[in-house]
N, C-alpha and C positions, 0 to 999 in steps of 0.2 A: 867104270861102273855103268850099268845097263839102266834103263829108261823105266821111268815109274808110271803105268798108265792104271787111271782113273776112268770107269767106264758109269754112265747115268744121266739125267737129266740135268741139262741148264735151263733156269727159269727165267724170266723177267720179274725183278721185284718191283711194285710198287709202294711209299709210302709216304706218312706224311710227314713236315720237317719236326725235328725235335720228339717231344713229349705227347704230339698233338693229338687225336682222335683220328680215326677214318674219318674223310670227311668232313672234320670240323673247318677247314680253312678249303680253300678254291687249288691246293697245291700239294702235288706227290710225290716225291723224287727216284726217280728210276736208275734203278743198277743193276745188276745179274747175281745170279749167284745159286744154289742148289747142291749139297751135300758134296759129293765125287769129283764137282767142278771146282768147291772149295779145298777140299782137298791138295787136288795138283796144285793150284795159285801158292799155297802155303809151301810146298813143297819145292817149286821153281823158285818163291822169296830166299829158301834155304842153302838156292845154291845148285840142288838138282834135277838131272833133267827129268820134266813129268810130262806127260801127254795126257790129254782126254778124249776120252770117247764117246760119241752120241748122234745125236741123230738132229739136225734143226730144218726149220726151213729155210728157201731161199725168201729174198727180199729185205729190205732194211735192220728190221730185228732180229733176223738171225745173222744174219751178216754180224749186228753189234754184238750179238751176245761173243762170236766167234771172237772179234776184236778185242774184244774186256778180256780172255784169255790169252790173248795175244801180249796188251801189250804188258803181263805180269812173265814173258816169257815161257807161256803154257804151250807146246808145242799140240795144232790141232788139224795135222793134215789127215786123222784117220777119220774126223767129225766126217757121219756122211749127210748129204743135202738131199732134203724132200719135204711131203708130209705139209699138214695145212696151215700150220700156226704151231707158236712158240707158247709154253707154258705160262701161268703168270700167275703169281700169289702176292697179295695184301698183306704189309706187316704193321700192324699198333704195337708201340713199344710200351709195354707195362714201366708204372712207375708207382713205387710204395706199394700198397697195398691192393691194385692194382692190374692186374697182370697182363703180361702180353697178348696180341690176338693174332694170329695166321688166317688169313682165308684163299683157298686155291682155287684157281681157276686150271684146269689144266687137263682138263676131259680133252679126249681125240689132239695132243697134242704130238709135234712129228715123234716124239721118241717112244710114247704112250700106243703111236700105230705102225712102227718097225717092224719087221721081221726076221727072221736067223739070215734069210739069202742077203740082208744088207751088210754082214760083218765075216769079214773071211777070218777066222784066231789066229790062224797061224800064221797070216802077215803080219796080222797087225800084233801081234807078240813076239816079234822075231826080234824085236832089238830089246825086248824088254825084263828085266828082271821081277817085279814085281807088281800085279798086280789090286786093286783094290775098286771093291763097290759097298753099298748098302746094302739094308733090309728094305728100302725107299724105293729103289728100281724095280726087284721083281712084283713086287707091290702092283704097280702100272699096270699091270694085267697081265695072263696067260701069254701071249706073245712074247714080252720081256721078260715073265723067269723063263723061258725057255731061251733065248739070246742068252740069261746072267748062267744058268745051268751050262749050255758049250762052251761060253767064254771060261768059267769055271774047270772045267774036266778038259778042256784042252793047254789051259795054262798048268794044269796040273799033268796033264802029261808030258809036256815042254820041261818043268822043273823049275817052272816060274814059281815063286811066294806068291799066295793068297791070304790078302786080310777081307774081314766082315765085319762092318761097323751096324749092330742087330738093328739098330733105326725103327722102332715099331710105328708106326702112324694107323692107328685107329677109324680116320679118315680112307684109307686105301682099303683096306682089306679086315677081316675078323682074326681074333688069336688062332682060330683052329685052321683058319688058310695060311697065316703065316707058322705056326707048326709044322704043317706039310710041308709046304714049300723048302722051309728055311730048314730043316731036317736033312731034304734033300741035298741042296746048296751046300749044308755045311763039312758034308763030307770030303769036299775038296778046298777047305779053308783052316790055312796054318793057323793063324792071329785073328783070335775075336776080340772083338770092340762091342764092350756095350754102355749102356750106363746104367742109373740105379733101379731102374723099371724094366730092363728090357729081357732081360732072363725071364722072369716072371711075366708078364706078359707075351711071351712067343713060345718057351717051354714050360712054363708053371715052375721054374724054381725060386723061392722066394728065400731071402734075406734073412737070419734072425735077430731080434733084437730093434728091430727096423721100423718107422714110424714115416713115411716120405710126405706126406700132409702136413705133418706136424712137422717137417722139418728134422725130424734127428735121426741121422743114419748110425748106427755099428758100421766102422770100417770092418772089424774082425768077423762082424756074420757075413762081411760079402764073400771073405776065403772060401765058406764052403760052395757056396755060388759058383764060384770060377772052378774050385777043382771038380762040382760036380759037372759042369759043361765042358771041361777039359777030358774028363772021363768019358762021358757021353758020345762026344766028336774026334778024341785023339789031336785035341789040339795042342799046338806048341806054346802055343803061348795064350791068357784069356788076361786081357785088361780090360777095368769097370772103373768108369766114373763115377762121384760120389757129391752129388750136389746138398747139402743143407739150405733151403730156399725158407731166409727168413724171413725177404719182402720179395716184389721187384726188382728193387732196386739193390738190395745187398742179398748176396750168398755167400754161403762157405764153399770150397770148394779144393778139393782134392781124388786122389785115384787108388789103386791098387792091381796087383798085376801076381799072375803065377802063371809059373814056369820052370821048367826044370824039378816039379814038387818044393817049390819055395815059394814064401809070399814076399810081395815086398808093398811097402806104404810108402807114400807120399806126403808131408807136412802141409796142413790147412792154409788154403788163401781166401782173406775176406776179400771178397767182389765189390764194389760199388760200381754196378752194371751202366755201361752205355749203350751195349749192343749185345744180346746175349744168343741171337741167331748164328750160329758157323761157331758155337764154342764148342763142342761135341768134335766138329770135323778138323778144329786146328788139333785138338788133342792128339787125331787119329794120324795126322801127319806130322804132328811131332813124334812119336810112336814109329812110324814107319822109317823118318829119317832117323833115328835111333837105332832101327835094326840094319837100315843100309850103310851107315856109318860105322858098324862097330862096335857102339855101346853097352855097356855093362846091361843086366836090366834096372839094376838102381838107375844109374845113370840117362837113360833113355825112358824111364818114368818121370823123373825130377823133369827131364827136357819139355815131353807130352805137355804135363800138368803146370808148366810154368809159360809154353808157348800159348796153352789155350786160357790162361788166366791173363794173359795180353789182350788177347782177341775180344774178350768181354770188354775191353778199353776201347776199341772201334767202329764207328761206326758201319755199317754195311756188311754182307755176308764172309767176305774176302778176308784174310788175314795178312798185316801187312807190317811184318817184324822182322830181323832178321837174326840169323843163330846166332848172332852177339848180344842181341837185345834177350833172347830167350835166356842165356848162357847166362846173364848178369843177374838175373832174376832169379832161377836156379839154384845160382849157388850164395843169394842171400839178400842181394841188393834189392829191396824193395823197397826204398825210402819215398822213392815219386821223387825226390830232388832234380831240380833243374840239371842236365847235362853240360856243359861248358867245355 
């Protein structure tokens, strides 16, 4: 089987321990992490080989971030070194009522000031079978969707798989930039990934039945969601997450998938959240090891949405389960009972 690479930013997280406030105590705890980088981590825990791609500086903290891929067996000999600093975003963990807080630091950072001369595709795609980014990268600015745009259209003429996880961030860019953009983009992407907002915010198609404030999603209004972005793009495949957010601390949470003009559902998981950052990105690579495996689409839905309802159990961006632990969950074991 050929080489899963993951192309985007790594960040440096900072936060505080537990439940705590920005701030509230003298102490932050630092680990890595960023969409595409979580991605591959989840994807080499499963057993396959993934690579990432990006762009960091030299000195201590890019050095570490490279390492914290490293030692999850993330293969990162295509990371190219330059550029002035390493990203970094603040994370407060919402709790009850509550909610989570993100703050980015990540202006002029190495991947953010890249150019196309730094990524040759067709090396770095030569062992590779499928590739995968966000809507979060071309975001970074003009420079990087033009990197995500050739990596794109060259993996696509190679016969690599391309997936797109829509990732809207509001912070980066407007609806109408990422419209264009992700318009662009999407024509050379097999497998969309979105979740309950991201259609509607990037194309204006909206959900019926649909309350995401309030909490209560129609799984059935998101069908026409996906088959009208599968129309749209000629996609193979369109899967959407589906969070019901009744606190912080608890959701429901399950997905939906079309493909082949079939739908298929997933069965509701109550969350009681530890860590709700990287649930989006475990899905996407349960998902992807799904399709590099073989899998039915029942079956590689059930995988997705049981890998990333783990992930919510973890602290930090990284997912760190393995296809037994997904697998047992899956297909029903969800008691939390003690392992022995």
């Amino acid at each position: 089987m050929k080489k899963i690479a993951t192309f985007g930013e790594i960040m440096l997280r900072l936060a505080p321990e537990g439940y705590n406030r920005l701030f509230q105590n003298d102490r932050l705890v630092s680990t890595f992490g960023g969409g595409e980088a979580n991605v591959a981590v989840s994807l080499a825990g499963f057993g396959l080989d993934s690579k990432f791609i990006s762009k960091v500086p030299y000195g201590e903290i890019g050095q570490a971030a490279i390492n914290s891929l490293r030692y999850f067996g993330v293969d990162t000999t295509d990371i190219v070194r330059g550029g002035d600093r390493l990203g970094i975003y603040f994370v407060e963990k919402g709790a009850s009522q509550r909610p989570s807080v993100c703050i980015y630091d990540r202006k002029n950072s190495a991947i953010a000031t890249a150019d196309k001369q730094d990524f040759c595709w067709q090396e770095i795609l030569s062992d590779v079978g499928w590739l995968h980014f966000t809507g979060i990268t071309p975001a970074l600015g003009d420079n990087v969707y033009d990197i995500c745009l050739d990596a794109a259209s060259v993996a696509k003429s190679m016969g690599v798989g391309v997936s797109c996880d829509l990732n809207f961030r509001s912070k980066l860019w407007s609806r109408e930039k990422a419209n264009k953009c992700m318009s662009e983009l999407c024509r050379y992407v097999d497998v969309c990934i979105a979740n309950e907002e991201d259609a509607y915010d990037v194309f204006g198609i909206k959900a019926a039945d649909t309350d995401i404030v309030g909490g209560k999603l129609d799984g059935k209004g998101y069908e026409g969601v996906a088959k009208q972005l599968a129309e749209k793009f000629d996609f193979k495949m369109v899967a959407i997450t589906l969070r019901s957010s009744i606190s912080a601390s608890d959701n429901d949470w399950s997905a939906m998938l079309y493909t082949d003009g079939k739908f298929y559902h997933t069965k509701h998981y109550h969350l009681h959240i530890v860590d709700r950052v990287g649930g989006g990105d475990s899905f996407g690579a349960g998902l992807i090891y799904g399709i590099m495996t073989g899998k039915n689409p029942q079956d590689m839905l059930d995988f997705a949405v049981a890998s990333s309802a783990l992930k919510h159990s973890i602290e930090g961006d990284f997912n760190r389960v393995s296809v037994q632990e997904v697998q047992r969950l899956a297909s029903g074991d969800s008691s939390g009972r003690v392992k022995r």
